[in-house]
gemmi code that builds the backbone of each chain (N, CA, C; Angstrom):
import gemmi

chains = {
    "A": [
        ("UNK", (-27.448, 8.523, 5.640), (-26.202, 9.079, 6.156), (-25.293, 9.479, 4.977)),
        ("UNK", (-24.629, 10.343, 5.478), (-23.195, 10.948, 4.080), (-21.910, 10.346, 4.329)),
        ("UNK", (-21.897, 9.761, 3.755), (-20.493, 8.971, 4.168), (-19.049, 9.579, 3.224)),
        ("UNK", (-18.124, 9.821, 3.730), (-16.988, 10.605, 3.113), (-16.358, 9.131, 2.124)),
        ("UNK", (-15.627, 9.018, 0.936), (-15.418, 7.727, 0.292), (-13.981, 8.612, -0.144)),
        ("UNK", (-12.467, 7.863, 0.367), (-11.714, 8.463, -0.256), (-10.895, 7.385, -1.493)),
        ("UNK", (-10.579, 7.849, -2.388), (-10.089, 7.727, -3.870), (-8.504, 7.732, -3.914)),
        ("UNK", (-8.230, 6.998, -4.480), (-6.509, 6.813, -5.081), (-6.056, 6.504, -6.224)),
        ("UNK", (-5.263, 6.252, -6.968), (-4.659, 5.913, -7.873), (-5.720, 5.809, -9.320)),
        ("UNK", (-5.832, 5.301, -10.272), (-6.489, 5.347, -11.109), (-8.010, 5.939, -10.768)),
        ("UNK", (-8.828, 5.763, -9.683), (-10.189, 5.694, -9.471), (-10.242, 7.590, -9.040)),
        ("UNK", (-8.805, 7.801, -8.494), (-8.859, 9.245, -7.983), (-9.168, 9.805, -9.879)),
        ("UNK", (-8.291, 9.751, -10.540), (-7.961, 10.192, -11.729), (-9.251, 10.303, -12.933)),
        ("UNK", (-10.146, 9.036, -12.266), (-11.409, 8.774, -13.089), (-12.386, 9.885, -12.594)),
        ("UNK", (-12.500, 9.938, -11.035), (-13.127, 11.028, -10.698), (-12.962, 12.139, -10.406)),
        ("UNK", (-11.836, 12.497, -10.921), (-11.095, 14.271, -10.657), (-10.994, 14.429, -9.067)),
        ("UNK", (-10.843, 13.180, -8.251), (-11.170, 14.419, -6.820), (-10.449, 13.088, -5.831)),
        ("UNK", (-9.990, 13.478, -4.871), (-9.525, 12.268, -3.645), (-10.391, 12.195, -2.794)),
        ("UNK", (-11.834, 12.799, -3.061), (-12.942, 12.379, -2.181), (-14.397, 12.288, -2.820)),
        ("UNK", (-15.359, 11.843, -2.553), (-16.574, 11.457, -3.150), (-17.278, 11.301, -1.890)),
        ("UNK", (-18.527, 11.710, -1.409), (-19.751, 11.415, -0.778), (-20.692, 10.992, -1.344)),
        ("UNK", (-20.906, 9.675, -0.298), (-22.384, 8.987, -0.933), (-23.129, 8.969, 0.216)),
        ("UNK", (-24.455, 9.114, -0.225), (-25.374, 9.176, 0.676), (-26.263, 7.622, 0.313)),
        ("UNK", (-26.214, 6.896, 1.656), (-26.676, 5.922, 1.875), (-28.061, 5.868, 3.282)),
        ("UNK", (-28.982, 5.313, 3.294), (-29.647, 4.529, 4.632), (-28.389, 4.253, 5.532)),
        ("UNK", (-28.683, 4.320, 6.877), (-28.126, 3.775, 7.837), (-27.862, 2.767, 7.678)),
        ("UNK", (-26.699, 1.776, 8.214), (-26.648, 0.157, 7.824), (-26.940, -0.373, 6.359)),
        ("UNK", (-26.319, 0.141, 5.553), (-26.356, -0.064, 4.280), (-24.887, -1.111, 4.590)),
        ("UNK", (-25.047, -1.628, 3.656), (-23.761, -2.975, 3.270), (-22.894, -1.973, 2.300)),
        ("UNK", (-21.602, -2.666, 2.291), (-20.688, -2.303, 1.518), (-21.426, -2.410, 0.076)),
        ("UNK", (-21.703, -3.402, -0.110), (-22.357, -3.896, -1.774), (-23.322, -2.522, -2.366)),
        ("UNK", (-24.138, -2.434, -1.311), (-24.795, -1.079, -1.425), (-24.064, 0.027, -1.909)),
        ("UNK", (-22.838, 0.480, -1.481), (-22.400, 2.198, -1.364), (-21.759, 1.335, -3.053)),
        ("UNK", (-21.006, -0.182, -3.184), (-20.508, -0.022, -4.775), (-21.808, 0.436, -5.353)),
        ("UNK", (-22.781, -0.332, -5.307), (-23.839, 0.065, -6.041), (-24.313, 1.518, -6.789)),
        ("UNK", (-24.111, 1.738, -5.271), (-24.791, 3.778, -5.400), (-23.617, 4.559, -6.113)),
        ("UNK", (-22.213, 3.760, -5.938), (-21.441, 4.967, -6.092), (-21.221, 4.794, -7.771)),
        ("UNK", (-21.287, 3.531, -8.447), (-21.448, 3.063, -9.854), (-22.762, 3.970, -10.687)),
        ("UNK", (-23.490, 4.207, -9.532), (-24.929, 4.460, -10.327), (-24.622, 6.357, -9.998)),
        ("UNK", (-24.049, 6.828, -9.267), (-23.457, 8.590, -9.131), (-22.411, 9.017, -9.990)),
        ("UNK", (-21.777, 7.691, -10.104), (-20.306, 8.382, -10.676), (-19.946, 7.374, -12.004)),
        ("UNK", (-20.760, 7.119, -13.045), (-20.929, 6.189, -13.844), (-18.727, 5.792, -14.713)),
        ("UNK", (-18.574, 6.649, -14.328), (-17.218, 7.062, -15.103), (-16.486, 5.602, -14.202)),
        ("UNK", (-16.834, 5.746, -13.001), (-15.824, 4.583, -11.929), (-16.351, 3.419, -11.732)),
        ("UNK", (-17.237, 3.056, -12.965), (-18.252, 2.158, -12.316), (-17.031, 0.827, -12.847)),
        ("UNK", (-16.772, 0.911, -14.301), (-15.692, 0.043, -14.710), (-14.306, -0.407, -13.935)),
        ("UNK", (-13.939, 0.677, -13.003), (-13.098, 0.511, -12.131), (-13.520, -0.670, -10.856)),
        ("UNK", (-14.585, -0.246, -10.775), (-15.160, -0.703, -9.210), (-15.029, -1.783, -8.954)),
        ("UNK", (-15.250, -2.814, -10.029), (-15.428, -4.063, -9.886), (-13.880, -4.878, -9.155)),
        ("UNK", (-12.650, -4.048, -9.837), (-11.464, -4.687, -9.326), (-10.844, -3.993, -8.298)),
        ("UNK", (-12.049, -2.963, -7.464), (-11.576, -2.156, -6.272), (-11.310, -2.918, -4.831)),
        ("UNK", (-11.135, -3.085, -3.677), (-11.512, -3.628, -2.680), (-12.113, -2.251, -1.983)),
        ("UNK", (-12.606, -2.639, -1.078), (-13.023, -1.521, -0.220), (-13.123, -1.589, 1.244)),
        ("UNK", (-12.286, -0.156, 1.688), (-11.551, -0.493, 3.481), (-12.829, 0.628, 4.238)),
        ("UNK", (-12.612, 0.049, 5.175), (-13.378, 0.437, 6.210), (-13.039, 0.941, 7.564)),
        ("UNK", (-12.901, 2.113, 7.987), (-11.872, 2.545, 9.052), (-10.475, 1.766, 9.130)),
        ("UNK", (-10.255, 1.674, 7.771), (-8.990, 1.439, 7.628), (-8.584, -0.217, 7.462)),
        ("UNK", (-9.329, -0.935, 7.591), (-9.363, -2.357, 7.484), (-10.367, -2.940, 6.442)),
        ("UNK", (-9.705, -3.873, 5.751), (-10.374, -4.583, 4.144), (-11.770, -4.818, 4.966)),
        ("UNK", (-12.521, -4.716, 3.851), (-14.196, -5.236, 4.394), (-14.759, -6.104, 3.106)),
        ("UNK", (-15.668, -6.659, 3.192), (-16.226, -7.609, 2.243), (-17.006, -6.802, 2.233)),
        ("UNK", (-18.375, -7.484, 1.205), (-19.315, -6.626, 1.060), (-20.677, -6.752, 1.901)),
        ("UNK", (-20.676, -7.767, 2.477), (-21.359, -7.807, 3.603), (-21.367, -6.684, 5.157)),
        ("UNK", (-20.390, -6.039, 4.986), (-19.920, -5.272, 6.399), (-21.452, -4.619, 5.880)),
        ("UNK", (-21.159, -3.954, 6.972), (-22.485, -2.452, 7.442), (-22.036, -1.696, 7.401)),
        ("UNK", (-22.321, -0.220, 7.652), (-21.825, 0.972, 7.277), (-22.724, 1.850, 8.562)),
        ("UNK", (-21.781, 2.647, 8.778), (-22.290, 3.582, 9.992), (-21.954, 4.719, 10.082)),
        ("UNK", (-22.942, 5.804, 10.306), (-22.702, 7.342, 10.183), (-21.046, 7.518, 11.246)),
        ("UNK", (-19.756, 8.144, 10.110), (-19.145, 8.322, 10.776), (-17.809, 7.566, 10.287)),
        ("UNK", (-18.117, 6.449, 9.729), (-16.954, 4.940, 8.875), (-16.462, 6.340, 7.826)),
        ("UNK", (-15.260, 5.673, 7.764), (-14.417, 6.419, 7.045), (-14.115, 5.428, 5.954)),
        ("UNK", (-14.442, 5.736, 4.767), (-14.786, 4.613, 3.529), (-13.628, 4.963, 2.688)),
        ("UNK", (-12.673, 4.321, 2.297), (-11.656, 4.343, 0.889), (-12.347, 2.899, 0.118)),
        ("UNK", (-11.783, 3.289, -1.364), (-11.782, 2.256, -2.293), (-10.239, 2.274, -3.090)),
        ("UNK", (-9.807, 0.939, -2.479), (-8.499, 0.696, -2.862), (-8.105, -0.489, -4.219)),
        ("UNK", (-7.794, 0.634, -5.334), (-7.309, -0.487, -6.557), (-6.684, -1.652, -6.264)),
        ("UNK", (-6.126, -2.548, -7.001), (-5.057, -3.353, -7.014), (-3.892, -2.877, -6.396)),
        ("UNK", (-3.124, -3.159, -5.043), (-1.939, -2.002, -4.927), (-1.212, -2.693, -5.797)),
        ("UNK", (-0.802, -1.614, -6.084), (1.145, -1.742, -7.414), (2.370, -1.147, -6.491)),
        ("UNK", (2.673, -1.645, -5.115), (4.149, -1.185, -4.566), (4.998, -1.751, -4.807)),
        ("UNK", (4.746, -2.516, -5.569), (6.135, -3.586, -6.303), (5.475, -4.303, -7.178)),
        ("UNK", (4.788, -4.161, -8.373), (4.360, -5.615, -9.199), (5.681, -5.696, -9.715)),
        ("UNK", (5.835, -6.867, -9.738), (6.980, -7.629, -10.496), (6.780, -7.500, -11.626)),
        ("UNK", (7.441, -6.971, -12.862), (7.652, -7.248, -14.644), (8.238, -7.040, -15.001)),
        ("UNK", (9.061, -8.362, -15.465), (10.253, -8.399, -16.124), (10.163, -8.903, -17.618)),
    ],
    "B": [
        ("UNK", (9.119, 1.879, 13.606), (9.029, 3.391, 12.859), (8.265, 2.641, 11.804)),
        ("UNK", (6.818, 3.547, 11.129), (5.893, 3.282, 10.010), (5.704, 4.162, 9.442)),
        ("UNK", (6.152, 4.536, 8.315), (6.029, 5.962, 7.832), (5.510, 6.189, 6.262)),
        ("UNK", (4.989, 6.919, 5.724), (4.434, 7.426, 4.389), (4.969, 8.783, 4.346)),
        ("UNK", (5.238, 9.272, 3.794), (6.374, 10.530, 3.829), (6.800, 10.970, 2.369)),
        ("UNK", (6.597, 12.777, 1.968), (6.660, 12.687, 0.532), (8.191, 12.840, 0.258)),
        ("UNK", (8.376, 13.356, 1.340), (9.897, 13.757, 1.498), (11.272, 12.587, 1.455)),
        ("UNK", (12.354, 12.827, 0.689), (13.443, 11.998, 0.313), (14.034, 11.358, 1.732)),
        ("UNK", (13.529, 9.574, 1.337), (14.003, 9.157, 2.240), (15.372, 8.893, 2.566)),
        ("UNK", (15.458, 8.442, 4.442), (16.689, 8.368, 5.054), (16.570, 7.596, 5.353)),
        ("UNK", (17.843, 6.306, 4.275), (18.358, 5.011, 4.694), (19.336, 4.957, 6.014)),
        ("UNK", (20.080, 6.152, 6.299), (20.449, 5.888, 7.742), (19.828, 6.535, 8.880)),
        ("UNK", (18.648, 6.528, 8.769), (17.914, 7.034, 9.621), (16.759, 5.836, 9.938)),
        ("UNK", (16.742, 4.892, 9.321), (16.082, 3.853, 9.674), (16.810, 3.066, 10.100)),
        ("UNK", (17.706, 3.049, 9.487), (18.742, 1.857, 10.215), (18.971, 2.159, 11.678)),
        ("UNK", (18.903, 3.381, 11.540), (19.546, 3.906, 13.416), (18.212, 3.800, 14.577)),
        ("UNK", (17.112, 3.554, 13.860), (15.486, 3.316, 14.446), (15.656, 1.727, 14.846)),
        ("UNK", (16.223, 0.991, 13.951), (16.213, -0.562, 14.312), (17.682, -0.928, 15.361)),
        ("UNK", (18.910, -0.260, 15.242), (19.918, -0.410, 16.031), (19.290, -0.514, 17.184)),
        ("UNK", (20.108, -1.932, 17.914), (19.934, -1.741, 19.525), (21.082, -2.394, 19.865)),
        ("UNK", (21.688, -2.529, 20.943), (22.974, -3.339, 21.057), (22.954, -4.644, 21.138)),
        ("UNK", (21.462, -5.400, 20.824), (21.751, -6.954, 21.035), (21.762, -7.257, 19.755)),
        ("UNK", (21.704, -6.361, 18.863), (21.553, -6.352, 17.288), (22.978, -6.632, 17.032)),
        ("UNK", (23.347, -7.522, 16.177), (24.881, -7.857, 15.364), (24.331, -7.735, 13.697)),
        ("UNK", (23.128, -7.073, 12.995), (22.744, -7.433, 11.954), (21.765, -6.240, 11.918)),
        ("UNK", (21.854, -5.442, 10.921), (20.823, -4.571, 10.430), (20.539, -4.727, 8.719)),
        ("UNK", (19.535, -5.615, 8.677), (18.889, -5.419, 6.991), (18.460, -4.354, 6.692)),
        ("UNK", (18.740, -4.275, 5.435), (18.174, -3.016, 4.723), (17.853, -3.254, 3.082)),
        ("UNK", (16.621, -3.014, 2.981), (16.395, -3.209, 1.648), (15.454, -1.731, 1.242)),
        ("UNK", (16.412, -1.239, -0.188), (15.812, 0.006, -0.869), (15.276, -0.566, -1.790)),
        ("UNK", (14.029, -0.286, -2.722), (13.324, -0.216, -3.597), (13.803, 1.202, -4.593)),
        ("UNK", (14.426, 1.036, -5.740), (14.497, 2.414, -6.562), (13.805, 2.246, -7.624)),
        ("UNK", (13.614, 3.645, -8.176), (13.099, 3.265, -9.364), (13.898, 3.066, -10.821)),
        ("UNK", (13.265, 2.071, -11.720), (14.043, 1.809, -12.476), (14.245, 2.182, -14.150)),
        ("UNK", (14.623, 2.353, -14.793), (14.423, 2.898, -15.806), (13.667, 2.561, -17.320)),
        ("UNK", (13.180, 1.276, -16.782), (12.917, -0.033, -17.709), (11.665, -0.245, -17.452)),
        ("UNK", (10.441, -0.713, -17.975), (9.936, -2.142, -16.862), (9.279, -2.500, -18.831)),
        ("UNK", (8.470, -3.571, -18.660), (7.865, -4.240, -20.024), (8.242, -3.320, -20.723)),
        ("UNK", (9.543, -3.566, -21.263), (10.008, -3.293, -22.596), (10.050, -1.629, -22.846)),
        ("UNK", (9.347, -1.110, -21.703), (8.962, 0.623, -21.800), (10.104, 1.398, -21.230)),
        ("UNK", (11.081, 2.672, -21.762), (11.636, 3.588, -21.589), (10.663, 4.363, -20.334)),
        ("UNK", (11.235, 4.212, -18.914), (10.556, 4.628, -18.040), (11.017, 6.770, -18.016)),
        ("UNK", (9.585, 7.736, -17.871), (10.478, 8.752, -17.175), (10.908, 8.755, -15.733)),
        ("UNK", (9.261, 8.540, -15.563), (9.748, 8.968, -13.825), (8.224, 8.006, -13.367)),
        ("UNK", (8.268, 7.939, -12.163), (6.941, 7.124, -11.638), (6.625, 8.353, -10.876)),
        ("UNK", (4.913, 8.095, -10.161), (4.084, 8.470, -9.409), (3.544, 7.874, -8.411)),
        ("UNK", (3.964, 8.088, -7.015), (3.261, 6.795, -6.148), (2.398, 8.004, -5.515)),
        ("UNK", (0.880, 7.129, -5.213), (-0.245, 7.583, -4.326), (-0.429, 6.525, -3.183)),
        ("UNK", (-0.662, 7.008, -2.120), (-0.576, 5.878, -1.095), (-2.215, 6.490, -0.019)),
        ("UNK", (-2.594, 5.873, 0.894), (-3.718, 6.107, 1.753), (-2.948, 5.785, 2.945)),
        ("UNK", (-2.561, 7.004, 3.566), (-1.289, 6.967, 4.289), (-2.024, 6.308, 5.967)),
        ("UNK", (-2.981, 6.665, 6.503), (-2.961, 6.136, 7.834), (-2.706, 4.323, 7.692)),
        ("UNK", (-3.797, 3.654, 6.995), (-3.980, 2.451, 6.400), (-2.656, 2.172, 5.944)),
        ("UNK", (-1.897, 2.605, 5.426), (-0.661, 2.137, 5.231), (0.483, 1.770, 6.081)),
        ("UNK", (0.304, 2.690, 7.131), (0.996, 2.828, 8.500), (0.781, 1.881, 9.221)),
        ("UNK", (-0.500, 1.612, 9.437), (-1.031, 0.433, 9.861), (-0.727, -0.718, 9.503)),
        ("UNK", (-0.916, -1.144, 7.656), (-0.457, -2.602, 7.742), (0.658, -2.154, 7.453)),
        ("UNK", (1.719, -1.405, 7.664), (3.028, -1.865, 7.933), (3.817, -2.304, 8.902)),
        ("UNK", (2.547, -1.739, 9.892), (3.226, -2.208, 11.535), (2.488, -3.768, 11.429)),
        ("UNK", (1.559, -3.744, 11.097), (0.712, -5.194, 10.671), (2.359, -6.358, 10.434)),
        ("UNK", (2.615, -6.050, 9.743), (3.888, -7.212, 8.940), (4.809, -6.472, 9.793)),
        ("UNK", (5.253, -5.283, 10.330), (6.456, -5.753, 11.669), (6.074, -6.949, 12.650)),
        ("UNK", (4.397, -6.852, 12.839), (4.253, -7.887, 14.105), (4.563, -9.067, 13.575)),
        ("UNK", (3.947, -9.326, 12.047), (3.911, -10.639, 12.119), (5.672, -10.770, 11.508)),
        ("UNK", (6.492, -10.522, 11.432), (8.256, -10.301, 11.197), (8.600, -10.642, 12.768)),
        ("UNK", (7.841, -9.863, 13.733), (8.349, -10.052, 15.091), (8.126, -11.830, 15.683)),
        ("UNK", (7.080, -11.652, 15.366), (6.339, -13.502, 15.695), (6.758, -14.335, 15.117)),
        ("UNK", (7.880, -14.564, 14.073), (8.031, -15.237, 13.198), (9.803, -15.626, 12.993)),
        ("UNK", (10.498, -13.894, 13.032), (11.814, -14.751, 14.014), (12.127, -13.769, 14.905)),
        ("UNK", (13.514, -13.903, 15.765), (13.898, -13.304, 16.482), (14.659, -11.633, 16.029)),
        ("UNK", (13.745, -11.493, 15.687), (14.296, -9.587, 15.400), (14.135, -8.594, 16.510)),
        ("UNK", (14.894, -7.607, 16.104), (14.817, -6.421, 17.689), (14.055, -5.008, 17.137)),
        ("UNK", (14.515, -4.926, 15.587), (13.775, -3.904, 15.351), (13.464, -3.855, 13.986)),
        ("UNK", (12.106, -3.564, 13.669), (11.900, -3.039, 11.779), (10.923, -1.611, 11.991)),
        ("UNK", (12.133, -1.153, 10.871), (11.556, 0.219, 10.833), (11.593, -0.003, 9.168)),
        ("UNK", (10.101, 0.876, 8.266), (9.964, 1.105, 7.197), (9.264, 2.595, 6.363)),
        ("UNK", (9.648, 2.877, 5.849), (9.115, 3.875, 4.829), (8.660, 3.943, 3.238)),
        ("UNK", (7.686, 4.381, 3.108), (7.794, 4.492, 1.294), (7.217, 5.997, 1.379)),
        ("UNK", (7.575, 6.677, 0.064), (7.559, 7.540, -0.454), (6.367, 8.077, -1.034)),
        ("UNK", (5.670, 8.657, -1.383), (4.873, 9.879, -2.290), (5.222, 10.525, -3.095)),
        ("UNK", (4.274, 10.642, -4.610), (4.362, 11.791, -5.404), (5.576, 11.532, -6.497)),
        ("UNK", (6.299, 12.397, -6.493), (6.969, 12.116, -8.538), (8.744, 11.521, -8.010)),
        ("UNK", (8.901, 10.497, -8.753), (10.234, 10.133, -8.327), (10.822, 9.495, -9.349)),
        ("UNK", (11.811, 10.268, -9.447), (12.992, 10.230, -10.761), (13.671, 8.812, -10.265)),
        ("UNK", (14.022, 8.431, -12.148), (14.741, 7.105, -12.037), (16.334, 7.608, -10.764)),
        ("UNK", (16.268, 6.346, -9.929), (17.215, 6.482, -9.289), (16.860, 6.610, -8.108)),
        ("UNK", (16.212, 7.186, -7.334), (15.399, 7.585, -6.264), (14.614, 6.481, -5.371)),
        ("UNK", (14.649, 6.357, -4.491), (14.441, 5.269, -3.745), (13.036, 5.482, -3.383)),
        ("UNK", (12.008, 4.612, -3.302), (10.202, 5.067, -3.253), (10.526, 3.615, -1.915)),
        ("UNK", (11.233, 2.892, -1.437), (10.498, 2.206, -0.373), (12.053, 1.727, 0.178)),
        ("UNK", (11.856, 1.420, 1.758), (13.296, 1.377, 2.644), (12.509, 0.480, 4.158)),
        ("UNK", (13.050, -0.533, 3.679), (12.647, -1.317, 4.550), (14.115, -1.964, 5.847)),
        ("UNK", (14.369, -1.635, 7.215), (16.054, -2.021, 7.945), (14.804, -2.930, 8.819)),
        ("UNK", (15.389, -3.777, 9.620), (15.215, -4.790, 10.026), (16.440, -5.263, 10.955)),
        ("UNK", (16.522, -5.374, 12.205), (17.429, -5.951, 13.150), (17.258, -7.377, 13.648)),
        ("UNK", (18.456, -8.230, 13.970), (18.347, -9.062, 14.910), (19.533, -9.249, 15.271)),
        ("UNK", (19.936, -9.992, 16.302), (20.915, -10.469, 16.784), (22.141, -11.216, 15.542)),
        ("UNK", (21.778, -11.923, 14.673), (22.101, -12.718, 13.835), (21.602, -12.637, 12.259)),
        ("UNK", (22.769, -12.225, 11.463), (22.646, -11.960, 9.629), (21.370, -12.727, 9.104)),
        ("UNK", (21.130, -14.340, 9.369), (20.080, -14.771, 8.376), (18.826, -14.471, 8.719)),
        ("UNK", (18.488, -14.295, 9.989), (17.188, -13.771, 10.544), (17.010, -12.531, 10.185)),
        ("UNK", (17.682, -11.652, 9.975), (18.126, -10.165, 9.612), (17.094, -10.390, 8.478)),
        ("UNK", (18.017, -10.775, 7.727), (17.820, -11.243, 5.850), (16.457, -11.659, 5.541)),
        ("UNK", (16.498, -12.453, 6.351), (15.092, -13.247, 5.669), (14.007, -12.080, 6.258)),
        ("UNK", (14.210, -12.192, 7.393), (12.637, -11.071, 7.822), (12.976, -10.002, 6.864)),
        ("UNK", (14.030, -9.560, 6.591), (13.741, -8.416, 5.638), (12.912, -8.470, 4.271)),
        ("UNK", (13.603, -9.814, 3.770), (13.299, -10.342, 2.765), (11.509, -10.478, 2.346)),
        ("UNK", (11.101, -11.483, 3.572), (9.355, -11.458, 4.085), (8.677, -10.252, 3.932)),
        ("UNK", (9.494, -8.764, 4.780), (8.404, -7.630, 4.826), (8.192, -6.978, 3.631)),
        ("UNK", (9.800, -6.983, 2.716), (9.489, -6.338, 1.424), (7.739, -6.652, 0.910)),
        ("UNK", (8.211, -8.304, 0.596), (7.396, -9.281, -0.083), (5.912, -8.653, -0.051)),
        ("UNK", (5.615, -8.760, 1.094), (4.437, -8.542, 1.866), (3.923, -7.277, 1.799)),
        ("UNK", (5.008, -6.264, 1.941), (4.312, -4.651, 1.668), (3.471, -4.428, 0.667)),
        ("UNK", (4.316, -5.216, -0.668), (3.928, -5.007, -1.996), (2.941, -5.877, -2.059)),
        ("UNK", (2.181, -6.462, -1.394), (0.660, -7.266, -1.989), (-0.280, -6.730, -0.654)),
        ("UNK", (0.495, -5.865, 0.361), (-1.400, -5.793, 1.100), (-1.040, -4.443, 1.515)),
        ("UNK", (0.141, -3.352, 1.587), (-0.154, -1.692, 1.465), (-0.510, -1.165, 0.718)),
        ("UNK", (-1.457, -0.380, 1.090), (-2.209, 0.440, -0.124), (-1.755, 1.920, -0.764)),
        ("UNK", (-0.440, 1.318, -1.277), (0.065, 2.528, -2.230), (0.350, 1.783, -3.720)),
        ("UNK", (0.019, 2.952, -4.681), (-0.010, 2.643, -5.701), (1.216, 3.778, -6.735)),
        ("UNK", (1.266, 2.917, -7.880), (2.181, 3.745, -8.604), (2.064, 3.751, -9.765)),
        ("UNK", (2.301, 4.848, -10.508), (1.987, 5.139, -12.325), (3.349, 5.371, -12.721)),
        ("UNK", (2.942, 4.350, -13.651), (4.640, 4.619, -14.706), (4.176, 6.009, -15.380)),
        ("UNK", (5.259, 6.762, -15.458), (5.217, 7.647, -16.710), (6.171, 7.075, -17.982)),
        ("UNK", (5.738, 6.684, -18.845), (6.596, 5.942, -19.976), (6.575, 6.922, -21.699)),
        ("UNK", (8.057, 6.474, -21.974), (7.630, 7.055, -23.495), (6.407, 6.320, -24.415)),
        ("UNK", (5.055, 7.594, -24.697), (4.509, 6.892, -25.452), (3.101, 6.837, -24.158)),
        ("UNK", (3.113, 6.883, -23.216), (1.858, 7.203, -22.118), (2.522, 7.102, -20.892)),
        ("UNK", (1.242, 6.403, -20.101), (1.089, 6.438, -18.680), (0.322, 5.546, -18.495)),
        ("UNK", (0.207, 4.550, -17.226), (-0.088, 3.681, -16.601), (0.103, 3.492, -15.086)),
        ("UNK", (-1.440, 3.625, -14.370), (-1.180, 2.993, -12.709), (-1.050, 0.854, -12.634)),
        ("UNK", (0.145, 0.984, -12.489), (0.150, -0.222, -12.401), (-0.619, -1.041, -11.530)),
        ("UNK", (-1.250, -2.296, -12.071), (-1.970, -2.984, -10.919), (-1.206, -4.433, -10.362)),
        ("UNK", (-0.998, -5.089, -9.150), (-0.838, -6.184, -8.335), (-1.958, -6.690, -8.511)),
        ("UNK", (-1.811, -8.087, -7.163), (-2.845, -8.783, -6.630), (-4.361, -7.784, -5.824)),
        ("UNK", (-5.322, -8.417, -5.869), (-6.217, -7.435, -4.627), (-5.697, -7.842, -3.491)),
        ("UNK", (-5.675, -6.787, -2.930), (-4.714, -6.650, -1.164), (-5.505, -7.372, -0.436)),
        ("UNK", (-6.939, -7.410, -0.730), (-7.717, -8.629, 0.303), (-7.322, -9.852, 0.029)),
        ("UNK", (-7.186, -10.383, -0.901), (-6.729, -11.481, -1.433), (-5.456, -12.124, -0.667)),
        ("UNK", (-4.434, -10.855, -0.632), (-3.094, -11.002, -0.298), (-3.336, -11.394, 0.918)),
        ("UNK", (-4.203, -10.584, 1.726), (-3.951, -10.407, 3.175), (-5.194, -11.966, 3.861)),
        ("UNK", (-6.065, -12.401, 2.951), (-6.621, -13.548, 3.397), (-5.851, -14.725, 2.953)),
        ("UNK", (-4.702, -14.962, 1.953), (-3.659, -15.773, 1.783), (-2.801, -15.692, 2.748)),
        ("UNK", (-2.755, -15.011, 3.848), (-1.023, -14.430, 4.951), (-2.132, -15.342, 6.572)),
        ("UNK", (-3.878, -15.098, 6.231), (-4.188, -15.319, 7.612), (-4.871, -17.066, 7.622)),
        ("UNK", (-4.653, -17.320, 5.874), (-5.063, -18.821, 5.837), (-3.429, -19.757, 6.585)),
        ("UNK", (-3.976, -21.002, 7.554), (-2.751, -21.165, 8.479), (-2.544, -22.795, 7.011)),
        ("UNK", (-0.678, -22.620, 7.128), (0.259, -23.129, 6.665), (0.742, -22.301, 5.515)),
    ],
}
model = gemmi.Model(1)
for chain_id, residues in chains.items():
    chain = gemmi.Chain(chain_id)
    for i, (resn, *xyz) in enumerate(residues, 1):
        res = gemmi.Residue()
        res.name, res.seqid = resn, gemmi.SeqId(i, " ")
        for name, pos in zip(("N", "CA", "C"), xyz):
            atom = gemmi.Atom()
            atom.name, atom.element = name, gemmi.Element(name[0])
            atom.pos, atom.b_iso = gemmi.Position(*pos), 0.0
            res.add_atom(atom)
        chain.add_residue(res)
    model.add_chain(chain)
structure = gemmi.Structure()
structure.add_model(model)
structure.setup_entities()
């Protein structure tokens, strides 16, 4: 399946684009698409590790599944307020 | 009201979303930007946000603001894209019947926006640039659903 993967903040910037497709097996795990998308887009692979990743819009571990159709973001650390003083 | 919006926000336009007449108390807390942060001459920041998901857990933390005290209304916004020192990037009003319930739930949703919405922001500073990073928002948001 092609799954649409959308991009933000630093990870957009690493990959020039606010979207990325990965093509996965049906029922692939989250762990999977980091995998594939580290091994497509080697530039974000350093990012990835401190990404979370949402799943029709809700945090997923890496255990979830994946289904033709999931609407995939990978969300940095949010910064809407870090505190530094 | 849950909003992501690139356009200059309206602090009395949220407030007038949370007004109801059993309300004696409308919080309001702006977020601006500041001109400072670690020691760095700020120009201007950059916020990127994943706007449906954002909308979402913001109504996420109205419910749990609603369950938690007696409020009538929270309405919130943050901003998008390039924003000059001075400029307000997040506007959080909050109603209840009574000032400390006001306060504090206001106080709570700020808190909370900033560790599990997924908008992000880049300093532009003299000397570079930086997307600042927080906590991971899963983190945040499995610390809010662990009970006590």
């Amino acid at each position: 399946m092609e799954l649409p993967v959308f991009l933000f903040a630093s990870l957009r910037e690493a990959a020039g684009a606010r979207t990325l497709t990965v093509s996965l097996p049906e029922d692939a795990s989250v762990a999977a698409l980091r995998t594939r998308l580290g091994e497509t887009h080697p530039a974000l692979a350093p990012l990835l590790a401190r990404a979370a990743v949402a799943v029709n819009q809700e945090y997923a571990d890496d255990t979830q599944r994946l289904s033709p159709g999931d609407e995939v973001a990978l969300i940095p650390p949010v910064s809407g307020g870090v505190e530094c003083t | 009201m849950y909003l992501i919006t690139p356009e200059p926000l309206d602090a009395l336009a949220l407030m007038e979303a949370v007004r109801v007449d059993a309300a004696g108390a409308v919080s309001l807390f702006a977020g601006v930007v500041r001109n400072e942060n670690l020691d760095r001459s700020v120009h201007y920041l950059e916020y990127d946000a994943y706007p449906p998901m954002a909308e979402r857990k913001m109504a996420e933390i109205g419910e749990a603001v609603r369950a938690r005290w007696p409020v009538t209304g929270v309405a919130m916004a943050h901003r998008t894209g390039r924003l000059a020192i001075g400029e307000a990037s997040v506007i959080i009003a909050v109603s209840a019947p009574h000032r400390a319930d006001a306060i504090e739930a206001c106080h709570y949703a700020i808190d909370r926006l900033k560790q599990t919405v997924p908008v992000w922001k880049k300093e532009v500073f003299v000397g570079g640039e930086e997307w600042l990073e927080g906590v991971s928002p899963a983190e945040a948001e499995a610390s809010m659903l662990r009970p006590g």
